[in-house]
N, C-alpha and C positions, 0 to 999 in steps of 0.2 A: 602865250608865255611872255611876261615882260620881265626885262633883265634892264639893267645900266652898263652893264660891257659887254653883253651878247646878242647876237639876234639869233632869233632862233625862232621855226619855221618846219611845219608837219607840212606835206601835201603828196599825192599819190605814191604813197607808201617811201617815202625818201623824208628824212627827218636832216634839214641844215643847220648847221650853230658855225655861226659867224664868230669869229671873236673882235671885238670891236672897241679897241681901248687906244685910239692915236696917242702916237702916228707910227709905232710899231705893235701892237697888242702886245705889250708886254705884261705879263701875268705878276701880280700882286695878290694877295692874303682874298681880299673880298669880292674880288674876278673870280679865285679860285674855287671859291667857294660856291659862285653863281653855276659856274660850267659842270660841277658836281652833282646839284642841283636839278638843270638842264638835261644831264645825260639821265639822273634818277627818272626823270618824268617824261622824257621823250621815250625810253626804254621799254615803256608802259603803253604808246602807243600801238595800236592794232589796228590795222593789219602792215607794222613799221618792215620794212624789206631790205633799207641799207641806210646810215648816216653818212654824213659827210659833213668833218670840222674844215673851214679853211679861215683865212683870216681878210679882214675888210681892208681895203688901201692896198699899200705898195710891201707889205710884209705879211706874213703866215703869224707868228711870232718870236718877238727876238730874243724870249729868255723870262727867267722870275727875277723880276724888280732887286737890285743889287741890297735895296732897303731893307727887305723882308730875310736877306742872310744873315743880319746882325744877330748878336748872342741871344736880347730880348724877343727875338720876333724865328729863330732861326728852328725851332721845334714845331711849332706852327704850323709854317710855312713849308716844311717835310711832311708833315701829316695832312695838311691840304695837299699839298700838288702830288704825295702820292697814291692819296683816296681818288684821286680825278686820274690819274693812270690807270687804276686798279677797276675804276667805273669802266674805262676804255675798254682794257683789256678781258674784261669779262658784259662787256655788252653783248645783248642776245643774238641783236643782228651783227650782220657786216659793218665794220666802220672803215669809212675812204679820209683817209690826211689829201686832203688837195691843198698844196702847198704853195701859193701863189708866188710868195718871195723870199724872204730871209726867213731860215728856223734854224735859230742858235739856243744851245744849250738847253733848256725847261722847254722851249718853243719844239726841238728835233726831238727831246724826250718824250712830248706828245707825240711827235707823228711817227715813232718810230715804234708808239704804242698800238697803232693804230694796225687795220690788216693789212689794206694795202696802202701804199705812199706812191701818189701820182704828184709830178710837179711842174712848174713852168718853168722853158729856157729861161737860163739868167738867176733863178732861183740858187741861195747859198744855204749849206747844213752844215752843223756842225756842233762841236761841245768843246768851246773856250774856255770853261770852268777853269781849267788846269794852269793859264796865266793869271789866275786873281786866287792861286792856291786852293784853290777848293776840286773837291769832283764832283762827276752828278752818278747819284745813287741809282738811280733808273737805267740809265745808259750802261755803267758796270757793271747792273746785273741781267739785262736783255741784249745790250750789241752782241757780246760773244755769243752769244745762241742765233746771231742772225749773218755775222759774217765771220766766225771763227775771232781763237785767240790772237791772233797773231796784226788782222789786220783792226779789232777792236785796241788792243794795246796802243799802237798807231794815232789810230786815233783819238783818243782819251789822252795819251800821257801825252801828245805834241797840240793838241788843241786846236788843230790844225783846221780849216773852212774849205768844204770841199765843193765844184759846182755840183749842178742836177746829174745833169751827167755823168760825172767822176761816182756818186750815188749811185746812178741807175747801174754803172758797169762794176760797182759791189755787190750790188744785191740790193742795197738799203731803199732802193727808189723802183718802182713799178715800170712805170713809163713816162717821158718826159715831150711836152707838148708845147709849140710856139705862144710865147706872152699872148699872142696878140687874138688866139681863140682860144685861150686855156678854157671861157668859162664851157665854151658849145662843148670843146674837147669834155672834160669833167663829165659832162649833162650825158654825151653821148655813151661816158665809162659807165654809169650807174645804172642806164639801160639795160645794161644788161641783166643788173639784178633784178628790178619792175619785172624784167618778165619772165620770172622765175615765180615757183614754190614757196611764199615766204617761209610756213612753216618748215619748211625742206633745208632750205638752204640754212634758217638760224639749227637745226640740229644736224646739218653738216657740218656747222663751223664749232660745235660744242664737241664733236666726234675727233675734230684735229685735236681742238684745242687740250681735252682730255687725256691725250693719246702721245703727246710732244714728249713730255717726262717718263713715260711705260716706258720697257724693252720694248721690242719687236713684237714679239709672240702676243705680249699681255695683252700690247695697242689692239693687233688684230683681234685677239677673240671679243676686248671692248666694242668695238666697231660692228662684228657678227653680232653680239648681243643685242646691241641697241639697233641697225638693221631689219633684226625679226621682230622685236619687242616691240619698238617706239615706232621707225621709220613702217612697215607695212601696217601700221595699224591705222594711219591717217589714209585717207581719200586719191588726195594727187600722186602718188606713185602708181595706184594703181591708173587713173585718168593719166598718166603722163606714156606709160607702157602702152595704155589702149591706143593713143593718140598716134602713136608715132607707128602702129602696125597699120592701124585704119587708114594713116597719112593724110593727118588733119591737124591742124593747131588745139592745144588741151586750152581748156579750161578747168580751172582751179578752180578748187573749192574749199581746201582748207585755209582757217585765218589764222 
């Protein structure tokens, strides 16, 4: 796959997209368009187990291009970067935001679209939309489902830049790991999905995902349904049960 602002990179079931637009990846109209693109066709790969966006250099990304808010370009530029959230948000596998440095405004939108958000010490979040009058559409409709009204308000309406940390002890951050091994750290996070079920895990994360907007009740008998229906009808649950009576490592067999 060759791009002009991304890299992007298939290999033992871990699909990377760099974003790569110095000296901050700041996202603009035909970036946006590429990374849309990128997630369409890496999504597609088999036997895909986890993604992870982070960004190239000393930033994650700082935001959509101030250019692309204008009146002429400002419709656009809402319908790109929120086809590329909506890519995220309903990718099959797990997707990792590995947040190397700065993610402001459209930059924390993404990774806040993401499942999990791992970052490096010294790394800044945030959505300063609200000092140059504008908000971000994504953020006002996903923070408050991720850390309540009260402290999304907060956020949003003061535009305020918070560290990794101040993040992680919201919620809004996973885990936060020294600059100086972020990448081993990262490598060592996604491990964990490699040795997992692919197929398992992408219809555990369709089960949440399905299941956030139910009551209670609905969620669960969703989740029973698809349990007997979908999940026992593939191979690896049952090799996953045998595995662990026999007390042996499984091998997998669904792709």
């Amino acid at each position: 796959m060759s791009f002009a602002f991304l890299k992007v990179d298939v290999e033992g079931g871990v699909a990377r997209i760099t974003l790569d637009r110095p000296p901050l990846n700041v996202l603009h109209i035909p970036m946006m368009g590429e990374l849309e693109a990128a997630l369409e066709q890496v999504g597609r790969q088999e036997p895909l187990k986890v993604a992870v966006i982070t960004g190239a250099g000393r930033a994650f990304c700082a935001g959509v291009d101030v250019a692309d808010h204008t009146a002429d370009r400002v419709e656009e530029m809402l319908a790109r970067f929120h086809a590329v959230v909506r890519r995220v948000l309903h990718f099959p596998a797990p997707v990792v935001a590995a947040v190397n440095g700065a993610a402001l405004g459209g930059g924390w939108e993404l990774a806040m679209a993401c499942d999990v958000v791992v970052a490096a010490e010294g790394a800044k979040i945030g959505q300063p939309e609200i000092k140059l009058a504008v908000f971000p559409p994504v953020a006002a409709a996903l923070m408050p489902r991720l850390v309540g009204r009260q402290r999304a308000m907060e956020l949003i309406l003061t535009g305020r830049t918070l560290t990794a940390q101040e993040g992680r002890e919201l919620g809004l951050v996973n885990h936060v790991y020294p600059a100086d091994s972020f990448a081993e750290q990262v490598d060592a996070f996604l491990a964990q999905f490699t040795a997992l079920s692919a197929p398992v895990v992408r219809l555990t994360k369709q089960v949440v995902l399905r299941g956030l907007d139910l009551p209670f009740e609905r969620a669960l008998e969703m989740a029973e349904q698809v349990y007997l229906d979908e999940l026992m009808a593939l191979d690896d649950p049952h090799e996953g049960l045998a595995a662990f009576m026999e007390k042996r490592t499984p091998v997998w067999k669904d792709r």
